[in-house]
C-alpha positions as CSV (number, residue, x, y, z in Angstrom):
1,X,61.7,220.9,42.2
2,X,61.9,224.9,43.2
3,X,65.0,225.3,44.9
4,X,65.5,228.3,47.3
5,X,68.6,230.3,47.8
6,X,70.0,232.1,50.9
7,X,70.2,235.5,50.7
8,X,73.8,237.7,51.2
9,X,71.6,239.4,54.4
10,X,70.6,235.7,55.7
11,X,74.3,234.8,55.2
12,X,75.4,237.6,57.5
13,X,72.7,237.3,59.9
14,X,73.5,233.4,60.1
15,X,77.5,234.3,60.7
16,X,76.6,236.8,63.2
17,X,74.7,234.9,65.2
18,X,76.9,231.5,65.1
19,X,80.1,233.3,66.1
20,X,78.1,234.8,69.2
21,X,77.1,231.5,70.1
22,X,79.9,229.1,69.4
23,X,82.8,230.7,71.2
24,X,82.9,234.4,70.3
25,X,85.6,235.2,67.3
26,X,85.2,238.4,64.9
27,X,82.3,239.2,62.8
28,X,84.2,240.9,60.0
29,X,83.5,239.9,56.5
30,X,87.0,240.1,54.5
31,X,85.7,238.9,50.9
32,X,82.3,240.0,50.2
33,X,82.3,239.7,46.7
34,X,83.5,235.9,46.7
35,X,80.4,235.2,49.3
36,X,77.8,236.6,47.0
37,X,79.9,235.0,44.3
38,X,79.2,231.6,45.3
39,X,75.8,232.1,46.6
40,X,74.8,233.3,43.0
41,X,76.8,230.3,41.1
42,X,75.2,227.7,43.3
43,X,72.1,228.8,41.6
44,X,73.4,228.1,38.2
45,X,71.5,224.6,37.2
46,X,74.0,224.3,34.1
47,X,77.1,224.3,36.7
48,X,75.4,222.7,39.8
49,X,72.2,220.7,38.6
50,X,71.4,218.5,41.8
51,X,70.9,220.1,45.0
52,X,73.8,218.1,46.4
53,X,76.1,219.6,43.9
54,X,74.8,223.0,45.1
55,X,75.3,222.1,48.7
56,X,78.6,220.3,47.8
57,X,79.9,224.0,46.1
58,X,78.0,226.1,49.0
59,X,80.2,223.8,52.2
60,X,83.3,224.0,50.2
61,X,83.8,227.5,49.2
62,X,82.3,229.0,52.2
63,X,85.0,226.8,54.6
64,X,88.4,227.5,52.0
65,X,87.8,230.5,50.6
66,X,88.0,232.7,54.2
67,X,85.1,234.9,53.4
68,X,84.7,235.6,57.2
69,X,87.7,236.9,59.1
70,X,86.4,233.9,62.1
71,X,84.0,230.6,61.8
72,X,84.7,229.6,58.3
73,X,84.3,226.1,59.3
74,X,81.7,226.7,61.3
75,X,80.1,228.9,58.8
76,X,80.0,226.5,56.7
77,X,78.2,223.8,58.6
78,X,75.6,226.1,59.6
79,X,74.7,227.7,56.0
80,X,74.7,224.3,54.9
81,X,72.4,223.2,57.9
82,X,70.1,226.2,56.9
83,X,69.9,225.5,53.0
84,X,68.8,222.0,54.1
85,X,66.4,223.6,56.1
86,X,65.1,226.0,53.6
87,X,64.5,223.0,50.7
88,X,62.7,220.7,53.1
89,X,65.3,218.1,54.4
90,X,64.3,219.3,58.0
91,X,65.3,215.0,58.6
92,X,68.7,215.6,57.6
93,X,69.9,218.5,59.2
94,X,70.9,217.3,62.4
95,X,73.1,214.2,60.8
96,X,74.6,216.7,58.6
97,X,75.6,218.8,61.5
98,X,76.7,215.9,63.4
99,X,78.8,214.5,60.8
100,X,80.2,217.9,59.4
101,X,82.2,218.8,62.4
102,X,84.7,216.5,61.0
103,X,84.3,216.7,57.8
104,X,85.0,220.6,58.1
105,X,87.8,220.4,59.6
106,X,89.9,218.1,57.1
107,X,88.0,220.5,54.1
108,X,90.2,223.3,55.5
109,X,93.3,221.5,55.7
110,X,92.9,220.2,52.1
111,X,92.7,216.4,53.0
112,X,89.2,216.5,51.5
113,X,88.7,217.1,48.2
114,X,85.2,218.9,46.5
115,X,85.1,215.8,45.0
116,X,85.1,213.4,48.3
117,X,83.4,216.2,49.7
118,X,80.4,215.4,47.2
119,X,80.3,211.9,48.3
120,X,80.1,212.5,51.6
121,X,77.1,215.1,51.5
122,X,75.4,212.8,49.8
123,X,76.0,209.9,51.8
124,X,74.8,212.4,54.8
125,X,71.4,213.3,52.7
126,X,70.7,209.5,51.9
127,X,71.9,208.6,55.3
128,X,74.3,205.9,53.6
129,X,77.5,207.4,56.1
130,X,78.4,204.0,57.1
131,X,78.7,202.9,53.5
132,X,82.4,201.0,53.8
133,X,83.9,202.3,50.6
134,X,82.9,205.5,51.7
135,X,84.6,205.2,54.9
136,X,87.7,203.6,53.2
137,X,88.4,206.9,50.7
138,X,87.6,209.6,54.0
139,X,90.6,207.2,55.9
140,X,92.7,207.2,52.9
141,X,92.1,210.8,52.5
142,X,93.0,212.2,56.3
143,X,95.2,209.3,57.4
144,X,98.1,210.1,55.7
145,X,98.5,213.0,57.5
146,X,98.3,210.8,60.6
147,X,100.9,207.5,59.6
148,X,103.8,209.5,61.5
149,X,102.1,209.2,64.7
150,X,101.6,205.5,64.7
151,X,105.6,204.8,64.1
């Protein structure tokens, strides 16, 4: 299957627009090279041979590697949503957004691995999110940080 890419221009257009219309926040770019970095590598097949690995890699460095100055998090939902888009899985992109909000959030603060990560996108793609096991590694995985409160 013919994959296709976003380009560095789509990627800027796509940050633009989703800071102006998710709460305001800068614009700036503060790593260009590492954004048209990863949207090359995810186009290695030898690296990232399924498209969820591509996805996976695309979510994960956009959100923790602060490309954008604001929206990382954001950023990375909605270039995710848009390479969905752009390959055909027009039925998945509103789950993925839905259930990326999260998901996003605990990427940033390093309770979720790539690895989980993985599992989850593709859980979102088959629309197996409500697989138990699944659910049972994303508690293990963000509830530590949340024990304290409970005592």
């Amino acid at each position: 299957m013919r994959l296709f890419y976003l380009t560095l221009e789509q990627v800027k257009d796509i940050h633009r627009k989703t800071v102006e219309v998710s709460g305001g926040g800068s614009t700036e770019i503060l790593d260009l090279g590492k954004l048209e970095s990863v949207l090359i590598h995810i186009q290695n097949d030898d690296y990232y041979p399924s498209f969820e690995d591509k996805l996976t890699h695309l979510f994960f460095c956009v959100n923790k590697f602060h490309c954008f100055e604001d929206g990382n998090k954001r950023i990375a939902i909605a270039l995710g949503a848009q390479f969905l888009l752009l390959n055909g899985y027009i039925f998945v992109v509103k789950r993925f957004i839905h259930e990326m909000e999260n998901v996003s959030y605990h990427v940033a603060s390093g309770d979720i691995n790539k690895e989980l990560l993985h599992e989850i996108i593709t859980a979102v793609i088959y629309d197996d999110i409500d697989n138990e096991e699944l659910k049972l590694k994303i508690f293990h995985a963000i509830g530590t940080n949340y024990m304290h409160l409970a005592e």
